[in-house]
N, C-alpha and C positions, 0 to 999 in steps of 0.2 A: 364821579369816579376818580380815585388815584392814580396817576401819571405815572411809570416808573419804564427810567430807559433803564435797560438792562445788558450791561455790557461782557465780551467775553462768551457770548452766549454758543452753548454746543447744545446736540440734537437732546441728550442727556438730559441736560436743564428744563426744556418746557413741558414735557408732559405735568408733571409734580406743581410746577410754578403756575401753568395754567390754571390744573384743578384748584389749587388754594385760592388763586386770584378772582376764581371766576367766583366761586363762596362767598368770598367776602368784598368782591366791590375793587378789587385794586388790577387794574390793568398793567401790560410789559409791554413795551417796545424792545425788542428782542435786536440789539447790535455785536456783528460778529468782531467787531476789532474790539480791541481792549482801552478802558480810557487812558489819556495822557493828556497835555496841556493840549494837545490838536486835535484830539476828536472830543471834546467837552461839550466844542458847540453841539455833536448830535445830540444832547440831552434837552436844546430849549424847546419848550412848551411841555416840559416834564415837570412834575414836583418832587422828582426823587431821583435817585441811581441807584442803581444795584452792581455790586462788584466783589471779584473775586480775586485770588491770592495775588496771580499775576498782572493785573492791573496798579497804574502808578496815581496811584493818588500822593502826589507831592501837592508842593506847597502853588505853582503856578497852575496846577489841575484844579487846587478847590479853590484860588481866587478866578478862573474862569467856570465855575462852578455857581460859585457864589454872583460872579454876576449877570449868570442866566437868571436868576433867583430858586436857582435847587436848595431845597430846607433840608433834606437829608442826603446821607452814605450809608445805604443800606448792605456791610458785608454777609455775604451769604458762606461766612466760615467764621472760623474759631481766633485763627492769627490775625493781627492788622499790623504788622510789620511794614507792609506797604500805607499806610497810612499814615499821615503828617497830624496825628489827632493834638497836639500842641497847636498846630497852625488853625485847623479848622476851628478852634475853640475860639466861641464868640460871633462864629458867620455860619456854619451848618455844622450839624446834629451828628454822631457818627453812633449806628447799633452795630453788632455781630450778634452770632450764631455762638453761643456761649457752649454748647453740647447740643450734638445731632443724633450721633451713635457712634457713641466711644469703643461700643466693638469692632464696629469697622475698620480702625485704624488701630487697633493693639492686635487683632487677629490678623491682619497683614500683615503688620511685622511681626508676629507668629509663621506664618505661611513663607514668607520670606526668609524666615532663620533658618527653619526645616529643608523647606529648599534648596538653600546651598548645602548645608552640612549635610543633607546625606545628595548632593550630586542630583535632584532630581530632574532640575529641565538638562543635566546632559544625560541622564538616560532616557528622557522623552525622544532627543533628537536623534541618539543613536538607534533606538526600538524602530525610528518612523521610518530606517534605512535597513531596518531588517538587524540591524548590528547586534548580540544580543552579547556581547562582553562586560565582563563585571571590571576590567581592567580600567585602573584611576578612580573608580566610583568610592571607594572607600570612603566613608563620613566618622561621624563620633557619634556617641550618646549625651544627649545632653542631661541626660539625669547622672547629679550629682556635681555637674558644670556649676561654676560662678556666675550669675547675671548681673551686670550695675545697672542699673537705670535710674537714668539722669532725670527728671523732672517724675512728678509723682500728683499728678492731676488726678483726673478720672480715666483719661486712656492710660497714663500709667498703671496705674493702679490695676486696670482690669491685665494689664499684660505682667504686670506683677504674678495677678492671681493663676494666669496661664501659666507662665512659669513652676511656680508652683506645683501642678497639676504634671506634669513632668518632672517633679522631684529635683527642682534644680538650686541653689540654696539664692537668694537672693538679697541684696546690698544696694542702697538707692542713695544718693544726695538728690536735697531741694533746699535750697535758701529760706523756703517755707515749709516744715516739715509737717505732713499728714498728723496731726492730734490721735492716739487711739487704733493707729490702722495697723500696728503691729508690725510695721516694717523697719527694718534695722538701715537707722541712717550712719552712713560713714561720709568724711571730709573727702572730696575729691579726689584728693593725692593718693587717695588709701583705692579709691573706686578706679582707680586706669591703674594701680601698680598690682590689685589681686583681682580683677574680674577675665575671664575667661570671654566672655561676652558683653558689649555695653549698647546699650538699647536707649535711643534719643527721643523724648518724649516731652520736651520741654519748649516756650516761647522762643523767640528771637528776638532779641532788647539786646541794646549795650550791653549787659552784664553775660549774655552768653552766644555774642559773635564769634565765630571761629574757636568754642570752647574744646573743640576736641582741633587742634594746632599740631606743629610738629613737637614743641617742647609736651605737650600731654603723651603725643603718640611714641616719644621715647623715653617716655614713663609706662608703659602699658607693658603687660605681658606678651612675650614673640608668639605670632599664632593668633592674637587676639580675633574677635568677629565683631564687626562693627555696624547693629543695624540705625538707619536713621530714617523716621517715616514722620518726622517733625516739620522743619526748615531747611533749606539747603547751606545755608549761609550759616548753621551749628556746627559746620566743617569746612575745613581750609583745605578745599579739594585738591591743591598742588601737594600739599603735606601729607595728603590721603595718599594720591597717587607714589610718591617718593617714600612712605611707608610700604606700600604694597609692592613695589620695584625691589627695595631690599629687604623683603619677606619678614618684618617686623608685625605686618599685618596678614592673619592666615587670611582674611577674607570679608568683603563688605557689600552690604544691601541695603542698596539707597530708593527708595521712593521718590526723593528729592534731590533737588543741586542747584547750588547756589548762583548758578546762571540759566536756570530754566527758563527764565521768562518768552523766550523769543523760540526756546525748541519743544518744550513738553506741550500739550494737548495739541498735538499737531500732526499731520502725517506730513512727517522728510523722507520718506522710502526713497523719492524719486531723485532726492537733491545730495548735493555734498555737503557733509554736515561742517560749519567752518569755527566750529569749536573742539580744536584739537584736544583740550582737557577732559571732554567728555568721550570725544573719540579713544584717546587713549585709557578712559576707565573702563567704557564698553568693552572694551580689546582685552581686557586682563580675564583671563581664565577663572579668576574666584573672586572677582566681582558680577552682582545680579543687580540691575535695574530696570523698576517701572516708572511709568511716568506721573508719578502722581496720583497715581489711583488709589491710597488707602482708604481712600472718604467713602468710594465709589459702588455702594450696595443701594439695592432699593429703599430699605429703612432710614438710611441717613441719608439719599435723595428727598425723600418724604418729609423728614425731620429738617434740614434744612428750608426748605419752600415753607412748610406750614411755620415756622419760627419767623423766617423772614418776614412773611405777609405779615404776619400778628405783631413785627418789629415795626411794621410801615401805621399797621391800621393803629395801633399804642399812640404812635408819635402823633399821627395828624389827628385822633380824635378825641386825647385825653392833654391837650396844651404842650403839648411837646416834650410830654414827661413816658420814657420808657425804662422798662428794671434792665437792659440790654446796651443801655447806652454806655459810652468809651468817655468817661470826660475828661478834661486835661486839670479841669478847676482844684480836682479835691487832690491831688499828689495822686491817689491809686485808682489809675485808669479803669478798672475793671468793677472796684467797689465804692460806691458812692459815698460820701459822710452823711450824707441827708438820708440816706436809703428810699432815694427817687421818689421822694415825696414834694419836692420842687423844680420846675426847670432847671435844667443846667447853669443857661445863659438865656 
């Protein structure tokens, strides 16, 4: 049977990962810290890991890693941002979860958009006090709104099509632009100076660290709405904050933020939260955030675990060749030159 520590783990996680594992042969050891170079050692007598967004796999976590002798990094998501897949190249193997259920996370940031613009969790909390005032609740229509959105995957794309479906006209940049999909791409410049709304849907790499900055944000239209259900680190959250202080930004809904690592999936109710940049976004009146949860439906629990497991069982029982692996060899991490008809390394 397959060894696989499993780090980061919440209640969420095993049901799904269970049942796949028990099918097919591949066992978890279930650890609730997240790796770093110091908890590595929990993984010896494993032949795998499994890890998730907030976990660091840097370059001293996979050479302690490597000489436990773990052969793979199994990501149970979509981004490896946190992954040194340069460094690993040549000592272990690195898969992801290439699509789980990209409605999951385009209908969030659906739910999300909706939600603020028309007021809805404050009229939740005033009804729950009896308050039954329509005062401040005023929203807009977003039909006939601008939308950009920024990266044009398959979750873009389905939140494109949502968009749509509300009549709302929509305008997208990607450095890779969709072949055929009938969507109108414009240069950046043109997407923060005429969007009403800009919807983040895109990786986290050098090319689009802190893409939406303060010089973007004072290109954008006053009022703008800024949803991000991507990475947190696609926004320079001080430049967020000092947008929304001088009302440049009507309003923002983040899933993410770029110092999550040590507060999301976690209950702080009881503690002082000692990240005053989050503290003071929470604080702002038209800004809405969750923690993370757009992944977070049954179907893309589901789809994740069974992807994962068939990423593990791929690698260790077909020579270490998976169509899911991250390589650093061929220049495009995501798309192999060989079309995974050879080892990597």
């Amino acid at each position: 049977m397959i060894k696989v520590a499993f780090y980061d783990a919440k209640a969420y996680d095993k049901p799904s990962f269970e049942r796949y594992g028990a099918l097919r042969g591949v066992s978890f050891k279930y650890l609730e810290t997240k790796l770093n170079e110091d908890t590595a050692e929990l993984a010896k007598g494993c032949d795998a890991v499994c890890v998730f967004v907030n976990d660091t796999v840097n370059a001293a976590a996979i050479d302690r890693l490597y000489a436990l002798g773990i052969k793979l990094i199994a990501l149970r998501s979509a981004g490896y941002n946190n992954v040194d897949v340069r460094h690993a190249f040549g000592k272990i193997h690195v898969v992801h979860v290439p699509a789980y259920s990209p409605y999951a996370v385009a209908e969030h940031a659906m739910a999300m958009l909706l939600t603020s613009v028309r007021r809805v969790h404050k009229a939740y909390n005033r009804t729950r006090d009896f308050n039954f005032s329509l005062n401040g609740l005023c929203g807009f229509d977003l039909h006939g709104k601008t939308v950009g959105v920024i990266g044009t995957g398959k979750i873009g794309r389905i939140f494109i099509d949502e968009c749509r479906g509300f009549g709302m006209n929509v305008i997208a940049y990607d450095p890779y632009p969709a072949e055929d999909a009938g969507i109108e791409y414009v240069p950046l410049d043109r997407l923060f100076a005429v969007s009403d709304i800009i919807s983040l849907h895109c990786p986290l790499n050098d090319g689009t660290f802190h893409v939406v900055d303060a010089d973007a944000i004072d290109r954008m239209k006053t009022g703008v709405v800024i949803v991000n259900t991507s990475r947190g680190a696609l926004i320079d959250a001080e430049a967020l904050l000092e947008g929304i202080k001088s009302r440049k930004i009507g309003a923002a809904c983040l899933d993410v933020y770029e110092e999550e690592a040590d507060v999301f999936f976690e209950d702080r109710s009881g503690h002082i939260l000692d990240d005053d940049l989050l503290s003071r976004l929470i604080s702002m009146p038209n800004v809405l955030v969750t923690s993370h949860q757009a992944f977070l439906t049954e179907e893309a629990l589901n789809g994740i675990a069974e992807t994962t497991v068939n990423n593990v069982l791929s690698f260790f029982e077909n020579d270490g060749i998976c169509d899911n692996e991250l390589c650093y060899r061929c220049g495009n991490i995501e798309r192999c030159k060989n079309g995974r008809s050879e080892r990597c390394f």
